[in-house]
N, C-alpha and C positions, 0 to 999 in steps of 0.2 A: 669446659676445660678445667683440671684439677689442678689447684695451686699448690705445687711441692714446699713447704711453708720449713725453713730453716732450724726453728728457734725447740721446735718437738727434737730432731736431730741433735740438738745441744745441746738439751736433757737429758737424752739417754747418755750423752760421749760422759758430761758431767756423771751420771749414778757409774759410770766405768772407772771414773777417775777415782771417786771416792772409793769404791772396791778398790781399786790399786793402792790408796792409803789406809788402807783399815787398819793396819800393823805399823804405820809409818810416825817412829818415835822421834825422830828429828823436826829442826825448824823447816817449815813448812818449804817444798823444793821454789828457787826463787828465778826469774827470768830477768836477762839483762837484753834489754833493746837497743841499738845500739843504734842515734839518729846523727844524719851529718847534714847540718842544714834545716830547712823549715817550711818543706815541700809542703802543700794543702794537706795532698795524698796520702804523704808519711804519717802528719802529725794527726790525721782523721784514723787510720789505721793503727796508732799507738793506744791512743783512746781508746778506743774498742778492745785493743791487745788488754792495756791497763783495768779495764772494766771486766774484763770476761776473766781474767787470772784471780780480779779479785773476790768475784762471784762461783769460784770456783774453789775457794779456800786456797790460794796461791799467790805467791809474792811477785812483785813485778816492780823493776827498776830502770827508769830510763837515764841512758849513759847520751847527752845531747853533746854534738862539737859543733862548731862554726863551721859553715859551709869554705869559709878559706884556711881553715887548718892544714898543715903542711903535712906532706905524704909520710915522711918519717917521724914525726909526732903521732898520727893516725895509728901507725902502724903500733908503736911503744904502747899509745893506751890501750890499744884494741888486743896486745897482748896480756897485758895486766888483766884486761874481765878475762882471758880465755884461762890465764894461770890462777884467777880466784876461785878457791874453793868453796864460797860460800854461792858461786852460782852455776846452778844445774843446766841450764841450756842459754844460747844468744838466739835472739832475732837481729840480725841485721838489717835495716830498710835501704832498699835500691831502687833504683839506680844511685851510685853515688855520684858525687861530683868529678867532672870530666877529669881533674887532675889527680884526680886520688885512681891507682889501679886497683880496679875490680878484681881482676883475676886474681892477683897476687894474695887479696885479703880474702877471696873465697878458698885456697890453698893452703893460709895463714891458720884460717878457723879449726877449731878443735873437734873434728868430728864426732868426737861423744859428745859436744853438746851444740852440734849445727843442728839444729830444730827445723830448718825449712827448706834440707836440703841444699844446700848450697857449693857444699865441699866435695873437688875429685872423687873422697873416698865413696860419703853418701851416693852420689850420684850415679856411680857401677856398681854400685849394691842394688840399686832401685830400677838399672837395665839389666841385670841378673837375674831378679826377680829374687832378692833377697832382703830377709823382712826385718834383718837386724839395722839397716840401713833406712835413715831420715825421709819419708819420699818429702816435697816442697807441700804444703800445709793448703794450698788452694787444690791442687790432685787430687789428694788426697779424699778434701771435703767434696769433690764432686760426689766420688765414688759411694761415699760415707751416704749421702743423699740418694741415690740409687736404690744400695739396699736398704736404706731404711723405709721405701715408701714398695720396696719388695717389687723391684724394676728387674727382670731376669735380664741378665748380659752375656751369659754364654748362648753363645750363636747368633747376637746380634748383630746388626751390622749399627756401627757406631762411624759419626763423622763427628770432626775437631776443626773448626774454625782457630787458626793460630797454631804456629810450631815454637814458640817460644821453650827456652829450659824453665820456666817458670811454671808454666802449666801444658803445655802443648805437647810438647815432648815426652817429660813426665809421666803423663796423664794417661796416653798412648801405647807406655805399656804398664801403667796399672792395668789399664782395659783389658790387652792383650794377658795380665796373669787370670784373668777372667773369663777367658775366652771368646771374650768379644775379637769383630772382626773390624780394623782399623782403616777409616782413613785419614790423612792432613790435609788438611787444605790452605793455603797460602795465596798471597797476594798474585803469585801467577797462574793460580789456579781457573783455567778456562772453564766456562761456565757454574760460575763456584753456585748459584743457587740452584739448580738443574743439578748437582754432585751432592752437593747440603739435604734434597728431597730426598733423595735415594738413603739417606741415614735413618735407623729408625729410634735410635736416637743421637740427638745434634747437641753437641758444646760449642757455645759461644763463648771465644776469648779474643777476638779481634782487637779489640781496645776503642773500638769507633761506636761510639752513641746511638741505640735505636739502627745498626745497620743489617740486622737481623731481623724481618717480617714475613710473611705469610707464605712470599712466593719463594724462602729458601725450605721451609717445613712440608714434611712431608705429611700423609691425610693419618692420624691418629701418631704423630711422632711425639717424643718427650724428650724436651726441650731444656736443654739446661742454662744460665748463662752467671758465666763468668765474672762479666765486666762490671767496672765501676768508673761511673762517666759521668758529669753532668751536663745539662740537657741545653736549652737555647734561653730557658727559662732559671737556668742555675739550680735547676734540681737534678737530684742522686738520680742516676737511670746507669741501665746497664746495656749491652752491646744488641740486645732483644730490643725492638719495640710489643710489648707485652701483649697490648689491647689488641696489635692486628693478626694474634694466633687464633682466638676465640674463633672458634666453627672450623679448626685447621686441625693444630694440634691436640694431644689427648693431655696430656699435664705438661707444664713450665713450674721456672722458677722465678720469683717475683725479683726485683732490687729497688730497693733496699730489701732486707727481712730473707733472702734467699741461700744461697751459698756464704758470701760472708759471714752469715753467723758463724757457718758450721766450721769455718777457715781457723777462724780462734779457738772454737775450741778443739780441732785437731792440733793446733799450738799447744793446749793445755795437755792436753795429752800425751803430743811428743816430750813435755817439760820433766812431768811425772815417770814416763818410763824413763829420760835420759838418767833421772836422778836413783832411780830403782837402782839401774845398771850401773852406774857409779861408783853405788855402795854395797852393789852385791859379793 
């Protein structure tokens, strides 16, 4: 089984990005993170955000609040970074806190510089099939991983574990601008690994730990996975149990080292065109 290894895909998005500054005479385009609270999850995935921006010749700033900050204070800062011209895109980390509204702040956001998708606007741009529009930055890197390992998707038949707007949905019709042939699968989903075989290739985005093994893959499928979970033993694992595809599938993606990589740097990449178009 071929391991679809992240970190080559990173590379290339990276030599993209720098082509896209080769001419770029300003201070370097800068990301505002935007953390409410001090989730494991958040602050493991800021790190990563913070490391890969800066290996990428890009700025990064994390904007932290206290998980009990009050909705209409949230609200005034979170428009102060969107009104700041010295930052070209937000990442915002979700889920927020139960009392802060989501929706409102996803609607709030600037969409020249929601970077992960998150805004009305981005989001019917990206079921349009229109490419001025943010798709969410894990979608993305599915796809990004696909063709970079020269995975053909038109005419395939593709299955998505998860309907999430985060990546499930999303994801679903990137596929579909591809011409793959889609299906979702959800928690009511009768016979979900019997449905999961039939894909030739399967996304894993469940959220549950190792709940993807050999009997949902089909005999030569490629297999992708999403998730980030830790395990019984407190290590990083992803919604794949990895080792029981060998003799199954024909390539996976590993977790850690798999899609995440390539998550960030479709971030860095979203950061740099937001800031092109800014200043175009």
């Amino acid at each position: 089984m071929k391991k679809l290894k992240g970190a080559e895909v990173s590379a290339a998005i990276k030599s993209q990005v720098e082509n896209l500054l080769k001419d770029w005479k300003k201070d370097k385009p800068k990301l505002a993170i935007v953390r409410v609270g001090e989730r494991p999850d958040d602050l493991s995935y800021e790190r990563g955000a913070v490391k890969k921006m800066e290996s990428f010749g890009l700025r990064a700033q994390v904007y932290a609040f206290p998980e009990t900050i009050e909705e209409e204070e949230f609200k005034s800062c979170f428009q102060k970074i969107n009104e700041d011209e010295d930052v070209s895109g937000i990442l915002l980390l979700r889920p927020l806190p139960s009392h802060l509204n989501e929706k409102q702040i996803e609607r709030q956001i600037d969409p020249a510089k929601d970077l992960d998708g998150i805004s009305p606007e981005n989001i019917a741009k990206v079921f349009a099939g229109d490419e001025t529009g943010f798709a969410p930055c894990t979608a993305e890197a599915v796809i990004e991983v696909l063709k970079a390992y020269d995975i053909e998707l038109s005419g395939k038949k593709a299955v998505i574990i998860g309907r999430s707007m985060v990546v499930g949905r999303p994801l679903s019709m990137l596929l579909l601008k591809e011409n793959a042939t889609v299906t979702i699968c959800h928690t009511k989903t009768k016979d979900l690994p019997g449905t999961c075989r039939r894909g030739e290739i399967l996304i894993a985005a469940a959220g549950r730990a190792k709940m993807v093994n050999a009997s949902y893959a089909g005999q030569d499928a490629v297999v992708i996975d999403v998730g980030i979970n830790v395990d019984e033993n407190g290590k990083l694992c992803g919604d794949v149990d990895f080792d029981s595809l060998e003799g199954t599938a024909a390539m996976a993606t590993p977790v850690p080292g798999g899609v995440g990589a390539v998550t960030t740097a479709v971030l860095a990449r979203h950061l740099v065109l937001a800031a092109l178009r800014q200043n175009s």
